[in-house]
N, CA and C atoms as an extended XYZ file, in Angstrom:
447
Properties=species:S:1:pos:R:3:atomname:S:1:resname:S:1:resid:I:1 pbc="F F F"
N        -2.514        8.840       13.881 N   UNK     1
C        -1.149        9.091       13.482 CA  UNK     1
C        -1.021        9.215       11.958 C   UNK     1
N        -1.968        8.377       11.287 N   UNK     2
C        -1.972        8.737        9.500 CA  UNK     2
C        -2.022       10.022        9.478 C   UNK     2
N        -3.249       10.612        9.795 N   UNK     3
C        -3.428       11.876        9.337 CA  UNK     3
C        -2.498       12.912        9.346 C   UNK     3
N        -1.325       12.706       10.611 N   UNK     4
C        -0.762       13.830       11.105 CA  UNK     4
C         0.495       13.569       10.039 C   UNK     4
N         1.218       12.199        9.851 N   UNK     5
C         1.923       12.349        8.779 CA  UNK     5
C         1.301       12.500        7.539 C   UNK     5
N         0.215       12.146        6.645 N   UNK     6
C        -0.133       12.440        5.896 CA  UNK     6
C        -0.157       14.200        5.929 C   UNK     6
N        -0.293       14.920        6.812 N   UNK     7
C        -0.526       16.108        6.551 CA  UNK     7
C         1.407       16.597        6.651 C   UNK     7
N         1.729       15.942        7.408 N   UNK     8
C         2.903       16.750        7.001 CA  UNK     8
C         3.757       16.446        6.178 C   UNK     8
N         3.516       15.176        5.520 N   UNK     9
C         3.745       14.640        3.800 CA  UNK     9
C         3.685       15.706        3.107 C   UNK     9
N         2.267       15.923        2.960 N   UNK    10
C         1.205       17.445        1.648 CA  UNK    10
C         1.994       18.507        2.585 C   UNK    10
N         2.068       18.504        3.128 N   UNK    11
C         3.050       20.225        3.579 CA  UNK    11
C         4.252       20.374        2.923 C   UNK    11
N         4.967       19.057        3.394 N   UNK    12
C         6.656       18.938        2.923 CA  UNK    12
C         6.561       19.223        1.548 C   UNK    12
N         5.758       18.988        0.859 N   UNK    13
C         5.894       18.772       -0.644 CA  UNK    13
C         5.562       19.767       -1.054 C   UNK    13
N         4.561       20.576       -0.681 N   UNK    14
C         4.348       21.899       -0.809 CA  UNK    14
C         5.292       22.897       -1.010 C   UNK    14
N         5.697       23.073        0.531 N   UNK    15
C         6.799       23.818        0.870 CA  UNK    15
C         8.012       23.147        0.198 C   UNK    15
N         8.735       22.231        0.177 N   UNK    16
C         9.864       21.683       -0.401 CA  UNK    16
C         9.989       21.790       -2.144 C   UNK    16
N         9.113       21.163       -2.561 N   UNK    17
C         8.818       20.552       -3.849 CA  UNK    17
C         8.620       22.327       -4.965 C   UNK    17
N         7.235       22.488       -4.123 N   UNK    18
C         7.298       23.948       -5.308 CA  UNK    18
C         7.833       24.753       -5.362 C   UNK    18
N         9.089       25.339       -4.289 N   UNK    19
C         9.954       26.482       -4.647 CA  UNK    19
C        11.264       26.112       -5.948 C   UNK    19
N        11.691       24.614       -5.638 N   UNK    20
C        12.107       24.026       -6.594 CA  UNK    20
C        11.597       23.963       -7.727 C   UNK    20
N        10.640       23.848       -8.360 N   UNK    21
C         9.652       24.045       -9.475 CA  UNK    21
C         9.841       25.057       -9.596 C   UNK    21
N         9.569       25.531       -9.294 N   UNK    22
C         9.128       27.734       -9.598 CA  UNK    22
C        10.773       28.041       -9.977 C   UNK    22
N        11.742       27.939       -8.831 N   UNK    23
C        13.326       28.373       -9.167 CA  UNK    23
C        13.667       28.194      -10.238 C   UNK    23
N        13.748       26.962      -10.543 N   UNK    24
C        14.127       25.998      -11.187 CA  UNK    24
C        13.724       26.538      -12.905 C   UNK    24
N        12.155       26.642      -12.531 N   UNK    25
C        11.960       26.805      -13.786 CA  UNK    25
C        12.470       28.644      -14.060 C   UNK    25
N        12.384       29.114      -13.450 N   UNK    26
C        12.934       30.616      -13.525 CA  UNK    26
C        14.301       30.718      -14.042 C   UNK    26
N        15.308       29.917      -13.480 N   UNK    27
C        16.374       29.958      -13.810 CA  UNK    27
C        17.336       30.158      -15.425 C   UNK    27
N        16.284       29.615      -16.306 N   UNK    28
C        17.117       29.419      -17.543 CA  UNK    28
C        17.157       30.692      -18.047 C   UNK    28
N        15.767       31.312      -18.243 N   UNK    29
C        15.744       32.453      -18.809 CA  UNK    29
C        16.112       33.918      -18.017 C   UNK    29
N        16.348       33.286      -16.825 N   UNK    30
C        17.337       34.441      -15.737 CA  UNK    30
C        18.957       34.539      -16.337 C   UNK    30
N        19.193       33.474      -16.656 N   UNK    31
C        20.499       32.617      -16.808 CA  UNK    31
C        20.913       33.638      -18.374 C   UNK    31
N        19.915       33.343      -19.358 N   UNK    32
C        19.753       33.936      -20.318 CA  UNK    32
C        19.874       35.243      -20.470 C   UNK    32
N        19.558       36.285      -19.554 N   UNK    33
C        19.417       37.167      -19.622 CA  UNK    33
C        20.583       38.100      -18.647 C   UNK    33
N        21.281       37.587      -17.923 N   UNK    34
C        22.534       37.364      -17.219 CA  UNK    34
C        23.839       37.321      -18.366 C   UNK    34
N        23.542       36.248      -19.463 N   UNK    35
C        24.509       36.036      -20.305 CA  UNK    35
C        24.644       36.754      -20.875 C   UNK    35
N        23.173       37.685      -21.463 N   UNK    36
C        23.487       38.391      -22.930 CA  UNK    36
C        24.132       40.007      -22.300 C   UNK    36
N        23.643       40.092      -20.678 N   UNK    37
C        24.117       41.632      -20.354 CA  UNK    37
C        25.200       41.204      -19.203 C   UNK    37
N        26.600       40.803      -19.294 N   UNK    38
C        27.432       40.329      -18.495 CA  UNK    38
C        27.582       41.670      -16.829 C   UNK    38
N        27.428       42.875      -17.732 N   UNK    39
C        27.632       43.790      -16.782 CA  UNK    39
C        26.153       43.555      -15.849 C   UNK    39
N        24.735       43.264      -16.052 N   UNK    40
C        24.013       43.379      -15.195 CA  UNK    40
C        23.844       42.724      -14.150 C   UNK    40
N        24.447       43.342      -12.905 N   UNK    41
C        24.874       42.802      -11.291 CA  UNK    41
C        23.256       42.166      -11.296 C   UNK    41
N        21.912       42.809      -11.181 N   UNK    42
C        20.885       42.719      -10.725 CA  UNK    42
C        20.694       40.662      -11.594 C   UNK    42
N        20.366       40.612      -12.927 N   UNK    43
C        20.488       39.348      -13.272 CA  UNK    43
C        21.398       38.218      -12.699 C   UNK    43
N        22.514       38.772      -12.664 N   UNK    44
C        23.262       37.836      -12.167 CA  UNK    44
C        23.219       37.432      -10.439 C   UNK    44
N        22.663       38.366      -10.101 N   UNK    45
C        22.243       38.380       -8.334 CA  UNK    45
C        21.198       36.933       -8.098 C   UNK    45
N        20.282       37.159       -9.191 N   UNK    46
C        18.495       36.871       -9.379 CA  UNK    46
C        19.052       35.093       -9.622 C   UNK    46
N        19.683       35.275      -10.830 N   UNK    47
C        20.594       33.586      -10.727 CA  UNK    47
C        20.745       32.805      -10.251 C   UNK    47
N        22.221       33.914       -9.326 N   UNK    48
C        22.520       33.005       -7.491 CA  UNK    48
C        21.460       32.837       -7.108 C   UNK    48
N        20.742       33.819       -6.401 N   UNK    49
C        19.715       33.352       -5.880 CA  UNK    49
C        18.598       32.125       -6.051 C   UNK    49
N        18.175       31.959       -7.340 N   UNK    50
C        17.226       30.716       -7.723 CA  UNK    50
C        17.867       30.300       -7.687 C   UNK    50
N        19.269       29.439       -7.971 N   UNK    51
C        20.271       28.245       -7.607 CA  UNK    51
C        20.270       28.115       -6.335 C   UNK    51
N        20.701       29.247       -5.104 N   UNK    52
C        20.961       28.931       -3.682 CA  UNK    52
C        19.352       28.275       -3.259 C   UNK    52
N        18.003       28.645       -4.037 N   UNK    53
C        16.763       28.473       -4.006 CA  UNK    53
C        17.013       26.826       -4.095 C   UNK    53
N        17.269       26.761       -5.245 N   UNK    54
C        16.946       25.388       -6.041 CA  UNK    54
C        18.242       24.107       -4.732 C   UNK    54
N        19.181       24.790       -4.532 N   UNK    55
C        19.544       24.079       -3.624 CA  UNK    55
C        19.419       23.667       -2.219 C   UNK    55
N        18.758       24.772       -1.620 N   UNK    56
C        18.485       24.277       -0.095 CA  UNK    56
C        17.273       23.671       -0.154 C   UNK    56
N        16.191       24.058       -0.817 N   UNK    57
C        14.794       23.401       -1.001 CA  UNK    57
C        14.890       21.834       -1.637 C   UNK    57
N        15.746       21.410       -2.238 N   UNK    58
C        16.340       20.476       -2.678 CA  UNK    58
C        16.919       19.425       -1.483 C   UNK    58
N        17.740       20.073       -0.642 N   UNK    59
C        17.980       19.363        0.864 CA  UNK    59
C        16.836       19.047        1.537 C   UNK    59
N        15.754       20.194        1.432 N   UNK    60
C        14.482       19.997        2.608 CA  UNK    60
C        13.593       18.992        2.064 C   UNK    60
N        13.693       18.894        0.455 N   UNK    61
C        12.584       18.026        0.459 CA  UNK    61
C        12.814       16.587        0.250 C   UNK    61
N        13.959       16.630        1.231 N   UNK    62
C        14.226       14.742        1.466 CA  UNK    62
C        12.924       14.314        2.496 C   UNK    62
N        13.066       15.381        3.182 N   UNK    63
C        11.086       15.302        4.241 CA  UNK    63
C        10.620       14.565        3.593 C   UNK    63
N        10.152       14.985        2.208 N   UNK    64
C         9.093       14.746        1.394 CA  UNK    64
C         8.841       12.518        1.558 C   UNK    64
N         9.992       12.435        1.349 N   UNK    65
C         9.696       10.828        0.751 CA  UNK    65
C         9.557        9.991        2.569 C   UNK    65
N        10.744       10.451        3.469 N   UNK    66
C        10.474       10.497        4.481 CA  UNK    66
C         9.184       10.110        5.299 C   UNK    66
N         8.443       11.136        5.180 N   UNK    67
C         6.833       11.011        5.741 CA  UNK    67
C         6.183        9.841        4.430 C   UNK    67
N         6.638       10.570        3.484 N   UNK    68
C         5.299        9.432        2.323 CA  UNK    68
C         5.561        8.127        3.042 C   UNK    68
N         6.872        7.206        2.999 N   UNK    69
C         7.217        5.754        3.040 CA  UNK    69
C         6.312        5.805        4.699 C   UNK    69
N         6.377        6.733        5.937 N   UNK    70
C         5.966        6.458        7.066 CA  UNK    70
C         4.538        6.673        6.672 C   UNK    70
N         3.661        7.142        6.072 N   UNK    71
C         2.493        7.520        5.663 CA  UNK    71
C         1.885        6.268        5.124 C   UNK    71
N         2.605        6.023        3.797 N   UNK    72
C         2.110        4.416        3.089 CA  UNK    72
C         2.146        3.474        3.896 C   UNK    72
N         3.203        3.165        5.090 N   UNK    73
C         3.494        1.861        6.372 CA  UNK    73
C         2.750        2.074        6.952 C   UNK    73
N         2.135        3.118        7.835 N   UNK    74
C         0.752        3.342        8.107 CA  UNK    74
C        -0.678        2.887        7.442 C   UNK    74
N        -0.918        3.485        6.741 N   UNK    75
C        -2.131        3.044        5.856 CA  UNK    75
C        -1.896        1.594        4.929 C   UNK    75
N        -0.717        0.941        5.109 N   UNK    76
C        -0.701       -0.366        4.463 CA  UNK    76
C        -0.685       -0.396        3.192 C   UNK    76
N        -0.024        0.423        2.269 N   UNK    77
C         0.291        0.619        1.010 CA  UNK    77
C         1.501        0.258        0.476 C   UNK    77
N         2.323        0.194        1.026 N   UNK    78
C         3.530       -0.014        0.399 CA  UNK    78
C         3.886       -1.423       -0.903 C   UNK    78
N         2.896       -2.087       -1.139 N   UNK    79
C         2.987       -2.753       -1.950 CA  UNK    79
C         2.542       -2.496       -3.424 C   UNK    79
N         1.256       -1.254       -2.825 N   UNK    80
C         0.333       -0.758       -3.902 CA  UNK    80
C         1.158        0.021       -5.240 C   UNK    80
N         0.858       -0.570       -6.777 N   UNK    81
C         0.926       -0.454       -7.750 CA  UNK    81
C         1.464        1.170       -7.520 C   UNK    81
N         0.646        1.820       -7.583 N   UNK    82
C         0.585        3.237       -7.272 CA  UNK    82
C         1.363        3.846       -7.168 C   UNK    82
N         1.713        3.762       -5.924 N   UNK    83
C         2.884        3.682       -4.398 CA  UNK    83
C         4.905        3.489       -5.538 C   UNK    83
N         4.660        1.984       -5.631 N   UNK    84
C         5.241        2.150       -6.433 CA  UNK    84
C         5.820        3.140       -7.520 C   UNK    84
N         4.669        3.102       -8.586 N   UNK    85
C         5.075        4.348       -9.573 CA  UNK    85
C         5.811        5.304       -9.186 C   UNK    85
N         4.829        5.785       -7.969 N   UNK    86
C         5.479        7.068       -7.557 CA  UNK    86
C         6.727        7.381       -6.686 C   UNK    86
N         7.203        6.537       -6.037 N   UNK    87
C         8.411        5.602       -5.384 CA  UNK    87
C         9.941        6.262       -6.846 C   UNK    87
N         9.395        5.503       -7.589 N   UNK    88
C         9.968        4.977       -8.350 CA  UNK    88
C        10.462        6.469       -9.607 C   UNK    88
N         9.063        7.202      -10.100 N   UNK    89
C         9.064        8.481      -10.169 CA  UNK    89
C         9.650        9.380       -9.546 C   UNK    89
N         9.344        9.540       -8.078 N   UNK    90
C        10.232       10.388       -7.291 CA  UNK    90
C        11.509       10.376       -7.330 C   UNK    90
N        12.158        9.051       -7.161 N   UNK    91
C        13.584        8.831       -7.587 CA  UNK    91
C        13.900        8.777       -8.529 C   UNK    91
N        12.924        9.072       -9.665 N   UNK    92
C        13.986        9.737      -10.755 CA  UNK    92
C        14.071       11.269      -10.905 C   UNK    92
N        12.996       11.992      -10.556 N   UNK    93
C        13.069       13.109      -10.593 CA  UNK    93
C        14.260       13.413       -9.916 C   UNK    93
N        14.669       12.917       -8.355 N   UNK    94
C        15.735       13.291       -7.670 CA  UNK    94
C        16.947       13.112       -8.386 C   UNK    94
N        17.031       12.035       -9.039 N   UNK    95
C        18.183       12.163       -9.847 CA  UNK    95
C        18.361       12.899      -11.124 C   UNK    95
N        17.458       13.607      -11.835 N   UNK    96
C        17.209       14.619      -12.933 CA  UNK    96
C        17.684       15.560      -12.211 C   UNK    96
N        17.398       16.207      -10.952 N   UNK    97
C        17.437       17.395      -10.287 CA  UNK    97
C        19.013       17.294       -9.827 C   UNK    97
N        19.186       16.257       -9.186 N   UNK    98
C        20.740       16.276       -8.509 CA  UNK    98
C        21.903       15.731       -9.673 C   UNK    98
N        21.492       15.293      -10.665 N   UNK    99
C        22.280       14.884      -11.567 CA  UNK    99
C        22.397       15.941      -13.258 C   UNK    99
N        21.160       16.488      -13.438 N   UNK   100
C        21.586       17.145      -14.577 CA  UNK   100
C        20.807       18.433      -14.354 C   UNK   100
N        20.070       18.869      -13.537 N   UNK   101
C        19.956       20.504      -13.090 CA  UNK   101
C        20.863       21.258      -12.157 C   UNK   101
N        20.586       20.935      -11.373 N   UNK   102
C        21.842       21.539      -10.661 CA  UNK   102
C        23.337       21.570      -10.940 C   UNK   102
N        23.626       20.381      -11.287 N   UNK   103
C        25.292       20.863      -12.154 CA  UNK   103
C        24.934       21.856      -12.682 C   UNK   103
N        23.974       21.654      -13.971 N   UNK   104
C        24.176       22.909      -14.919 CA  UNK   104
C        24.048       23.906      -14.264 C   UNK   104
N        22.853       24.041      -13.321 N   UNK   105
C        22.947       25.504      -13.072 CA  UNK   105
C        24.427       26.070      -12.397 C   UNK   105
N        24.863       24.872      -11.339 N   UNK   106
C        26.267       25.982      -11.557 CA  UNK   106
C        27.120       25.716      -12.531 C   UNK   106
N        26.774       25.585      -13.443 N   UNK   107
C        28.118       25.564      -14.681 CA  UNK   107
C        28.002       26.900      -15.143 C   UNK   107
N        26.446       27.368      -15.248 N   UNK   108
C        26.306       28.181      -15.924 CA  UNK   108
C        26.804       29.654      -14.869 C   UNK   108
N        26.477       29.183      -13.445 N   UNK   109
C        26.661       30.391      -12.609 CA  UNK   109
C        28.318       30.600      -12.578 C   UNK   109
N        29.185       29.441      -13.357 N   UNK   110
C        30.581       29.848      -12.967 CA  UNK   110
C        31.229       30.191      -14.211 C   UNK   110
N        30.158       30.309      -15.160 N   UNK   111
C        30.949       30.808      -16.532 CA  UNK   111
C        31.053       29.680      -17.622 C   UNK   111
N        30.331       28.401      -17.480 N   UNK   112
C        30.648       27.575      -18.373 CA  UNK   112
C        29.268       27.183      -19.461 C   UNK   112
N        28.702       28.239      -19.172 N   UNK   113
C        27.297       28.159      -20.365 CA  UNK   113
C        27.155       28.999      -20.921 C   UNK   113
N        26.157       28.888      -22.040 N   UNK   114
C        26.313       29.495      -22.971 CA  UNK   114
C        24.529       29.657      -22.934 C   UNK   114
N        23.696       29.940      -24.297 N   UNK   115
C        22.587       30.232      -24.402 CA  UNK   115
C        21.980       28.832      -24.889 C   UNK   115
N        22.881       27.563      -25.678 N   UNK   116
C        22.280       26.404      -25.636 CA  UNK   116
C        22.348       25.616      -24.355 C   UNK   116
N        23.300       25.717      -23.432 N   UNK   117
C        23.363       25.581      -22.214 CA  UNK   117
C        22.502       25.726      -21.176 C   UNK   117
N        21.495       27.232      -21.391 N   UNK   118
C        20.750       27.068      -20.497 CA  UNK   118
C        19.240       26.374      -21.684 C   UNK   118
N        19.277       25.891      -22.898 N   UNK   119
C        18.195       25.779      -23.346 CA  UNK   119
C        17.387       23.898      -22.999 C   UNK   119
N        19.009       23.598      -22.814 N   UNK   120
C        19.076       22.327      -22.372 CA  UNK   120
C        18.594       22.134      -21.280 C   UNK   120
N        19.126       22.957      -19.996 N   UNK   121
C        18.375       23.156      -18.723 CA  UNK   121
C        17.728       22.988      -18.804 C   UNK   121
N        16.756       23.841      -19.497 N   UNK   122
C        15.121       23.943      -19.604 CA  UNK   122
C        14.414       22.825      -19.591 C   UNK   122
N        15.238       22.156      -20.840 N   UNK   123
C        14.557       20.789      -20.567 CA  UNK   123
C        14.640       20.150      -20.340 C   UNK   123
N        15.924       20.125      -19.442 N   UNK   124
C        15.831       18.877      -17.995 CA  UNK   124
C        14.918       19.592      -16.366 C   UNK   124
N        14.807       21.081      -16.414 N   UNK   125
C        14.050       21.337      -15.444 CA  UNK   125
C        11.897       20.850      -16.172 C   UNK   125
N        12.077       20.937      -17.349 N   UNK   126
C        10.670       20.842      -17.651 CA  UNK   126
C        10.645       19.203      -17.695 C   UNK   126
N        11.488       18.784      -18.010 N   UNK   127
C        11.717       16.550      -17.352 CA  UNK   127
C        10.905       16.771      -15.485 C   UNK   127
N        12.073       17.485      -14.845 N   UNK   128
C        11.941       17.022      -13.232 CA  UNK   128
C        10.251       17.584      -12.990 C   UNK   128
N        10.059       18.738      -13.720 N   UNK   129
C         8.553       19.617      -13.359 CA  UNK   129
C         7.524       18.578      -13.712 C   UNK   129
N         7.713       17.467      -14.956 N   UNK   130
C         6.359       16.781      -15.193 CA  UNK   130
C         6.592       15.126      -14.226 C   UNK   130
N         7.941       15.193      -14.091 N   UNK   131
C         7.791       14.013      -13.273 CA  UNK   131
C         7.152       13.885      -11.474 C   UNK   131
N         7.141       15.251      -11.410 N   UNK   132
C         6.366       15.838       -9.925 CA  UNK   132
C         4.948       15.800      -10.357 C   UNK   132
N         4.882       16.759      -11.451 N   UNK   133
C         2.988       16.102      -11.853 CA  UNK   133
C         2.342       14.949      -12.176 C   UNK   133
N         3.178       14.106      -12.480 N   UNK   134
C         2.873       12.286      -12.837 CA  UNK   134
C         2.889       12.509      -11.242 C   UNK   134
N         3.709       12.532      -10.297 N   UNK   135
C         3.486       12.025       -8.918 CA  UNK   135
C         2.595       12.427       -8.346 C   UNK   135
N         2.398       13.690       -8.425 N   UNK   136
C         0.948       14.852       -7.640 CA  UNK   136
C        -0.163       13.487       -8.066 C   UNK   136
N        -0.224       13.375       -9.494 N   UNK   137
C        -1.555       12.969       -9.998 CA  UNK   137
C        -1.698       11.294       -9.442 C   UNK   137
N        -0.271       10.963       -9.724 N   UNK   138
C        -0.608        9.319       -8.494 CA  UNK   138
C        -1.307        9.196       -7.429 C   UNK   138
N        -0.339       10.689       -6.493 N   UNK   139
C        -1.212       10.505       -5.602 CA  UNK   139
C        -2.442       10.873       -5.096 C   UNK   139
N        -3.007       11.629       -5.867 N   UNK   140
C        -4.444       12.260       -5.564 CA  UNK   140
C        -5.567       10.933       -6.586 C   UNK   140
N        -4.919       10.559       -7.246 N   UNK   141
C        -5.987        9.371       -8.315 CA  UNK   141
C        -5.658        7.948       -7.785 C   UNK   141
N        -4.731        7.885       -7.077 N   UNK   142
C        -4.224        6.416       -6.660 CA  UNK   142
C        -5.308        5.704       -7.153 C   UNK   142
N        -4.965        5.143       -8.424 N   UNK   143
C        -5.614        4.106       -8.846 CA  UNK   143
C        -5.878        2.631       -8.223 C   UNK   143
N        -7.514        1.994       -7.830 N   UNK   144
C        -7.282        1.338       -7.055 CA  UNK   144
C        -7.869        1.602       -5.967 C   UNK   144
N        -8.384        2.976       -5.958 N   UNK   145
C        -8.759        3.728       -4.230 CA  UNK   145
C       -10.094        3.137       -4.257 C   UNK   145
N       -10.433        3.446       -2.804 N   UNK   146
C       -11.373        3.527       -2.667 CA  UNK   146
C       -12.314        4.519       -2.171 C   UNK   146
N       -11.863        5.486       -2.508 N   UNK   147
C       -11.733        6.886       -2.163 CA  UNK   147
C       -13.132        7.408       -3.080 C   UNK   147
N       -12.810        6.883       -4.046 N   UNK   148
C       -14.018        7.403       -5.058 CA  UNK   148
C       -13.445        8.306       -6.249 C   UNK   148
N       -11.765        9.199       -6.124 N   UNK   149
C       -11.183        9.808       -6.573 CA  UNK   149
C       -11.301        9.428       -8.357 C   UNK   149
């Protein structure tokens, strides 16, 4: 039974986690380029879109923590240092993402940004992007393993 949630842990996160990354990070300089040509339908299409991106993938990857916590109760981790971090990491990223990316992005999709507006984005989407790579790297180095990793 580990394996099968463990595998559909690394899936969820896959599928969930990196379209959010990728959108996410696409967005500012979509956003940017939307602003400076108001008439171009095609930019402003590309926008919506990585936002409607950044938001449903955002719903799906509640999976993500889901399987991990049933994954770690399985394999008897949940106490582990590690585990923790990344616990702890994850929930902040979620709150970077649901608390200061996504507003902005629709602030900006409803007319309330500007070009420092989306520069700020940036670097709250490049905050949530390294706090997923601190987690990737927890969990593939879980310090502590015995894995050999």
């Amino acid at each position: 039974m580990t394996k099968f949630l463990l595998a559909v842990h690394v899936i969820a996160a896959i599928v969930a986690v990196g379209p959010v990354a990728v959108a996410a990070s696409m967005f500012p300089p979509t956003a940017r380029k939307a602003l400076a040509a108001p008439d171009d339908a095609d930019a402003l299409a590309t926008t919506r879109l990585l936002y409607r991106i950044c938001q449903v993938y955002a719903a799906v990857g509640v999976v993500v923590p889901v399987f991990g916590f049933a994954t770690a109760s399985n394999m008897g981790v949940l106490g582990d240092t590690w585990l923790i971090a990344s616990i702890a990491l994850t929930a902040l990223a979620a709150v970077v993402l649901a608390a200061l990316v996504l507003p902005r992005q629709s602030a900006i999709l409803e007319g309330a940004g500007d070009h420092a507006a989306t520069v700020q984005l940036a670097m709250f989407t490049g905050i949530f992007n390294l706090l997923w790579a601190a987690v990737t790297v927890l969990m593939i180095v879980r310090p502590g393993s015995t894995t050999g990793a």
